[in-house]
C-alpha positions as CSV (number, residue, x, y, z in Angstrom):
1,X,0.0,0.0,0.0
2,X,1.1,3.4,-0.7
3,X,0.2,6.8,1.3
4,X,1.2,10.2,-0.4
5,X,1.0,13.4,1.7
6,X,1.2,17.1,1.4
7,X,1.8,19.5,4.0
8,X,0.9,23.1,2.7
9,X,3.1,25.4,4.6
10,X,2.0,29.1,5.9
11,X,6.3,30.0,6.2
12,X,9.2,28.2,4.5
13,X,10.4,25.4,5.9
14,X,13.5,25.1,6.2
15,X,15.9,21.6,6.2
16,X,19.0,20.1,6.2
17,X,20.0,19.0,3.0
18,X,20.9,15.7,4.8
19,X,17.1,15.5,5.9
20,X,16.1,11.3,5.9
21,X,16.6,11.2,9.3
22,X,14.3,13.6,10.3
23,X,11.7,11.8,8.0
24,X,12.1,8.6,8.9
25,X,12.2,10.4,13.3
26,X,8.8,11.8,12.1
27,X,7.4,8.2,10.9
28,X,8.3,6.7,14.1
29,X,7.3,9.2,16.4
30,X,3.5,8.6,14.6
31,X,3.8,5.1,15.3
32,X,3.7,5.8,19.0
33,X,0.0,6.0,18.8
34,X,0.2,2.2,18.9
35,X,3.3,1.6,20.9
36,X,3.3,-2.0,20.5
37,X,3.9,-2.5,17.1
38,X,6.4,0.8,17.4
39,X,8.2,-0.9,20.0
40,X,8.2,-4.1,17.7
41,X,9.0,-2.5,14.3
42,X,11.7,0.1,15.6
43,X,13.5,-2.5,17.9
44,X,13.5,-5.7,16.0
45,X,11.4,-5.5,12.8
46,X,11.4,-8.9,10.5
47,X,14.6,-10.7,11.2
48,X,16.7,-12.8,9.3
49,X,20.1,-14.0,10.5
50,X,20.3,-11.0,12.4
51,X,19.6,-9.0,9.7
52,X,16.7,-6.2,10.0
53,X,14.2,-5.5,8.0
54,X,11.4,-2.9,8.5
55,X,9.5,-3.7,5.4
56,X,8.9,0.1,4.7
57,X,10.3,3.5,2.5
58,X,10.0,6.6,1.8
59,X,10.6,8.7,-1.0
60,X,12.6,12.3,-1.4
61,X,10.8,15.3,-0.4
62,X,9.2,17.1,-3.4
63,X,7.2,20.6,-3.5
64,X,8.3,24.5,-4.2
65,X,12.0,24.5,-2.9
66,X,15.1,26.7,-3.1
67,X,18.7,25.2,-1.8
68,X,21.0,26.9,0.0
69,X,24.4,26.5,1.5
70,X,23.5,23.2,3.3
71,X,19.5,24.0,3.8
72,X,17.0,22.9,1.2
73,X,14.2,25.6,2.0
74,X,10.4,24.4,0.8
75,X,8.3,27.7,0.0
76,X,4.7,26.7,0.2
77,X,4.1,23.0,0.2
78,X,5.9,19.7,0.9
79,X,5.2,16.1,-0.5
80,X,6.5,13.0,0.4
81,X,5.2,9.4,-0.3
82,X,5.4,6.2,2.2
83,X,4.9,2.8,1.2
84,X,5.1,-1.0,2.8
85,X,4.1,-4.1,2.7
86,X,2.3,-3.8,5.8
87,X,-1.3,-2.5,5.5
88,X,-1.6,-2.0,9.3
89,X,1.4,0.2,9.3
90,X,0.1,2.9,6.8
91,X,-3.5,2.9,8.4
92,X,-1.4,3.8,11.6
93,X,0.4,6.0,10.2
94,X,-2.8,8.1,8.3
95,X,-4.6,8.4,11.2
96,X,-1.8,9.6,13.4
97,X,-1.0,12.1,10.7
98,X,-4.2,13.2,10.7
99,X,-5.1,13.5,14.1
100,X,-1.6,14.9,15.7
101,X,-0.1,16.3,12.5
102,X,3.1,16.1,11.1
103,X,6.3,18.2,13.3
104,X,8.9,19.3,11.7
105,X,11.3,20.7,14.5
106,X,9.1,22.6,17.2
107,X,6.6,23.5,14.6
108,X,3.2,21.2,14.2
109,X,1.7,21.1,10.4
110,X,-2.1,20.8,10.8
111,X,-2.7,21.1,6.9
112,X,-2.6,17.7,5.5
113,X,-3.7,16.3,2.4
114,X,-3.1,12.7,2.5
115,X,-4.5,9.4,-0.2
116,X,-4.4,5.9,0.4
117,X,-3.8,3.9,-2.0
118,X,-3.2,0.0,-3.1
119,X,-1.8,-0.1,-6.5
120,X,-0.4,-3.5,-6.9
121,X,2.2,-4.5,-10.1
122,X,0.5,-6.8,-12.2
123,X,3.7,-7.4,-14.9
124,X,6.6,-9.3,-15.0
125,X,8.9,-6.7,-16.8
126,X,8.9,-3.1,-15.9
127,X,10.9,0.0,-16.8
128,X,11.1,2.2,-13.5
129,X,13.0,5.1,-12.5
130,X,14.5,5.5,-8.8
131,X,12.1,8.3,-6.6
132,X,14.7,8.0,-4.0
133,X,18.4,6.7,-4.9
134,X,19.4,2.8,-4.4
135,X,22.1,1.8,-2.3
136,X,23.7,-1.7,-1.6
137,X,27.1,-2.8,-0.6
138,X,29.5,-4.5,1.9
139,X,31.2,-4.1,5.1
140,X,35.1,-5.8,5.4
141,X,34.6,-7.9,8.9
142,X,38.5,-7.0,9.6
143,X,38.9,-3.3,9.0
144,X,35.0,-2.6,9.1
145,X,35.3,-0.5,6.1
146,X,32.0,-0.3,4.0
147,X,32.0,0.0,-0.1
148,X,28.9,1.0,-1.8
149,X,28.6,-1.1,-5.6
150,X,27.7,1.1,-8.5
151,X,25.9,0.2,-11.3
152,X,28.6,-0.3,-13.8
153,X,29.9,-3.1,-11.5
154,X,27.6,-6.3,-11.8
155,X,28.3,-6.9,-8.2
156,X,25.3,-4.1,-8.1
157,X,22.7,-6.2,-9.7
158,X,23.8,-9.3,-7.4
159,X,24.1,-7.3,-4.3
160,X,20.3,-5.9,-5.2
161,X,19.0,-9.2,-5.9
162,X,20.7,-10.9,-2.7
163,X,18.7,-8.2,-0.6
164,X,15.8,-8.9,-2.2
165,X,15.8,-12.9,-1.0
166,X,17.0,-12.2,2.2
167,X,14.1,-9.1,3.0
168,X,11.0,-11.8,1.4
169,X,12.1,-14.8,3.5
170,X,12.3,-12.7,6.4
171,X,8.6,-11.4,5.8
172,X,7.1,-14.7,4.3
173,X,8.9,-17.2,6.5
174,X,10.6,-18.6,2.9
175,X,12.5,-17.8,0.0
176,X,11.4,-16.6,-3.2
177,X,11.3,-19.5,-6.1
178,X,12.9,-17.7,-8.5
179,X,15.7,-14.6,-8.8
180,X,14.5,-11.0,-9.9
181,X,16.9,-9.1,-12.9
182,X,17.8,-5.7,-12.8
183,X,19.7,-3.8,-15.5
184,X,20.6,-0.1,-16.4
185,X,17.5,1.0,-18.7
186,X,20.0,4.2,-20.0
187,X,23.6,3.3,-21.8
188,X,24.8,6.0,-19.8
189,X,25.5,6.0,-16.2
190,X,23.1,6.6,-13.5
191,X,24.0,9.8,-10.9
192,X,25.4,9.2,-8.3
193,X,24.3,10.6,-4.7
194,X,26.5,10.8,-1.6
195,X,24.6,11.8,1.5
196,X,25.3,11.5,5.2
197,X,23.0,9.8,7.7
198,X,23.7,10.0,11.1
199,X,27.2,10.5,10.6
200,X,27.8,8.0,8.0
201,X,28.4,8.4,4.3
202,X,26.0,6.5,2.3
203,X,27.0,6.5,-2.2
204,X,23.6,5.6,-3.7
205,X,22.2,5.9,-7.3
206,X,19.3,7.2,-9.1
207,X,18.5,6.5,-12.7
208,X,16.2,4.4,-14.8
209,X,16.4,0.6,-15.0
210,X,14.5,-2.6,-16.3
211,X,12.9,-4.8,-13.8
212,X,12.2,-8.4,-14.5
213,X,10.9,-11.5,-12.0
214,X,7.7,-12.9,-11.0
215,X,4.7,-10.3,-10.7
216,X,4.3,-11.1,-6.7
217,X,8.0,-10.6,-6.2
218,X,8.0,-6.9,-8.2
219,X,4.9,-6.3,-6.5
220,X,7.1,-6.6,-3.4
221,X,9.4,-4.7,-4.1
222,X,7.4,-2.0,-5.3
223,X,5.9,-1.8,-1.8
224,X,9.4,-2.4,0.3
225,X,11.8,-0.6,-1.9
226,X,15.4,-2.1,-3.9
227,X,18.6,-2.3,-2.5
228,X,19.8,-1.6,1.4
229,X,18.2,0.6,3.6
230,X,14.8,1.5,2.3
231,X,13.5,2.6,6.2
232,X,16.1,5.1,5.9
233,X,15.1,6.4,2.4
234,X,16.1,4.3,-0.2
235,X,15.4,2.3,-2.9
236,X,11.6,3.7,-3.9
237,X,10.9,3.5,-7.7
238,X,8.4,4.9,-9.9
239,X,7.1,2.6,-12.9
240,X,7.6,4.3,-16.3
């Protein structure tokens, strides 16, 4: 399921550009309404050899915006879009919204436009360009250095499709039957982002790619996001 929302501002807001984890502070803070399942999905989440997964994203901010120095400064509105695999979790979420409003600092937004919806994929190839960039890669166990793939390394497609096993299993209980494919849709290379999150340095890619598997699977991944860290921003895509 997918919920979209607008906040129409009455002054600029004003954010860092580094801004997912205020986004992602503003989703869990709605969750609180129900404090069990916040508790559950913030502390554990689905688990798979002790691997996390939230089975949630969220996409970049959109609306009216000017950037400067280090701020990215929305002028009369803001949009943002949250999807997951969880119905329960975007009801939640809605009716918190709606009811407490969205804060942004010390400031409450009372002036929401939000739609639920539940598109569901229905192909088994899709053309799709990234909403928010995708990310995967690997940490060295010895020196506990991280490297982020790129997309002209097929590492990338492997890494993307290695997530994508590991995050269904540990929502479904078992693996998917078959692999999903994933190329570059453009001969020229997708652009690259570097953002920090909470101190880290995270290299992640935007661009349009083809998108091949079993409808159920893209479904799923339409809903949870591609690559690593979709609670944290990543990994939404738009279908061309």
């Amino acid at each position: 399921m997918q919920l979209s929302v607008s906040i129409q501002l009455d002054e600029p807001l004003s954010l860092p550009i580094n801004y997912n984890h205020i986004v992602q502070s503003i989703i869990y803070r709605a969750l609180r309404v129900v404090p069990e399942y916040a508790d559950f999905l913030h502390t554990d989440g689905f688990i798979l050899d002790k691997r996390q997964y939230k089975m949630f994203q969220f996409s970049q901010l959109t609306g009216d915006y000017v950037i400067r120095d280090k701020w990215i400064i929305f002028q009369s509105y803001v949009e943002f879009e949250i999807r997951s695999v969880e119905p329960m979790f975007l009801r939640i979420l809605g009716e918190s919204f709606w009811n407490n409003g969205i804060t942004f600092g010390d400031k409450v937004y009372r002036n929401l436009q939000m739609d639920l919806y539940d598109y569901t994929v229905e192909e088994t190839e899709l053309m799709i360009r990234m909403k928010s960039p995708v990310t995967v890669y690997s940490t060295d166990k010895e020196s506990g250095k991280t490297y982020y793939y790129n997309p002209l390394e097929e590492t990338f497609y492997d890494k993307i499709n290695e997530t994508f096993y590991r995050k269904y299993e540990a929502y479904y209980g078992i693996p998917p039957a078959s692999p999903i494919i994933l190329s570059n849709g453009k001969s020229s290379c997708p652009k690259r982002l570097v953002t920090r999150y909470q101190g880290s340095y995270i290299t992640a890619w935007y661009g349009i790619y083809r998108l091949c598997g079993e409808r159920k699977y893209l479904d799923f991944l339409y809903q949870t996001g591609l690559g690593s860290k979709n609670s944290q921003g990543f990994g939404m895509f738009e279908i061309l």
